[in-house]
C-alpha positions in Angstrom: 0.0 0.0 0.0 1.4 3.0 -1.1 1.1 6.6 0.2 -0.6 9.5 -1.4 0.8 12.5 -1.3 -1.1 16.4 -1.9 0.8 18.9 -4.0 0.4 22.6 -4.6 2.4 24.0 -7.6 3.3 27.3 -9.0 3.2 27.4 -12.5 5.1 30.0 -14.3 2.2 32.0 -14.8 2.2 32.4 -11.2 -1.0 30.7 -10.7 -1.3 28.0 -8.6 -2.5 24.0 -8.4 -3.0 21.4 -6.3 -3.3 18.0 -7.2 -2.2 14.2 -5.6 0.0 11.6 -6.7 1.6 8.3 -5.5 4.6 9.2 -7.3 5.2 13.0 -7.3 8.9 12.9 -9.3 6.2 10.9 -12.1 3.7 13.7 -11.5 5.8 16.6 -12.6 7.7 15.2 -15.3 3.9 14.4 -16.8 2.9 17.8 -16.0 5.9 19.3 -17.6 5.7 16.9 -20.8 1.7 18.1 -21.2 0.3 15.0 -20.4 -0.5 15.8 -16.7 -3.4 18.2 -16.1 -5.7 20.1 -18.3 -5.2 23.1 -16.5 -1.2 22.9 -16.1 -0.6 22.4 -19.7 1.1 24.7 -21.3 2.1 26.6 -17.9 5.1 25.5 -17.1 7.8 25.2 -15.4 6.4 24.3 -12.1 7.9 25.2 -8.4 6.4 22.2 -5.5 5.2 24.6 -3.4 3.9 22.3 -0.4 3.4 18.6 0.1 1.7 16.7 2.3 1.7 12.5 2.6 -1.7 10.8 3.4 -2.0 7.0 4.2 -5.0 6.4 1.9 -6.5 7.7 -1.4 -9.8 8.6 0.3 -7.6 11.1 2.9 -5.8 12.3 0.2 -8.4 13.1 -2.0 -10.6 14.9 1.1 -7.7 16.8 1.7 -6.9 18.4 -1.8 -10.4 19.6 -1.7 -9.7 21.3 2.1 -6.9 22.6 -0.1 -8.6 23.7 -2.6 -11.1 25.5 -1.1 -8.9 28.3 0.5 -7.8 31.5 -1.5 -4.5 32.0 -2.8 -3.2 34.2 0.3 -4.2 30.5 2.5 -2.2 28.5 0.3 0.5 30.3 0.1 0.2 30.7 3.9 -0.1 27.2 4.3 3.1 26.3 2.0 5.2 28.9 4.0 3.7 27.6 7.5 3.8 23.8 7.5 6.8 21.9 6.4 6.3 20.2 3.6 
């Protein structure tokens, strides 16, 4: 069983997104080749901003949208709070 872990990203367009993965190194190199997420294609390169490990897809997934659902000042708090 493998862990999941919750991203947020800055794309070069200084937006941000957040996203999980089992495998972030395989993550980024999909979002940098285009074949990752709609929305990150074609806004690269990316910074990792924060991460976060979960022990199940179901934690991970509830989590992103906790993440998700704060403004951009709360996410950027929250990836120059917590360690990531």
């Amino acid at each position: 069983m493998s862990e999941w872990t919750v991203y947020i990203l800055r794309c070069a367009d200084d937006t941000l997104y957040t996203g999980i993965t089992t495998d972030l190194a395989q993550r980024l190199e999909k979002h940098a080749d285009g074949s990752g997420a709609k929305y990150t294609r074609g806004r690269g390169p990316f910074a990792v901003l924060y991460t976060e490990t979960c022990p199940t897809k179901g934690a991970a997934l509830k989590r992103e949208l906790e993440i998700k659902a704060l403004d951009r000042t709360e996410k950027l708090a929250l990836a120059m709070v917590l360690p990531s």
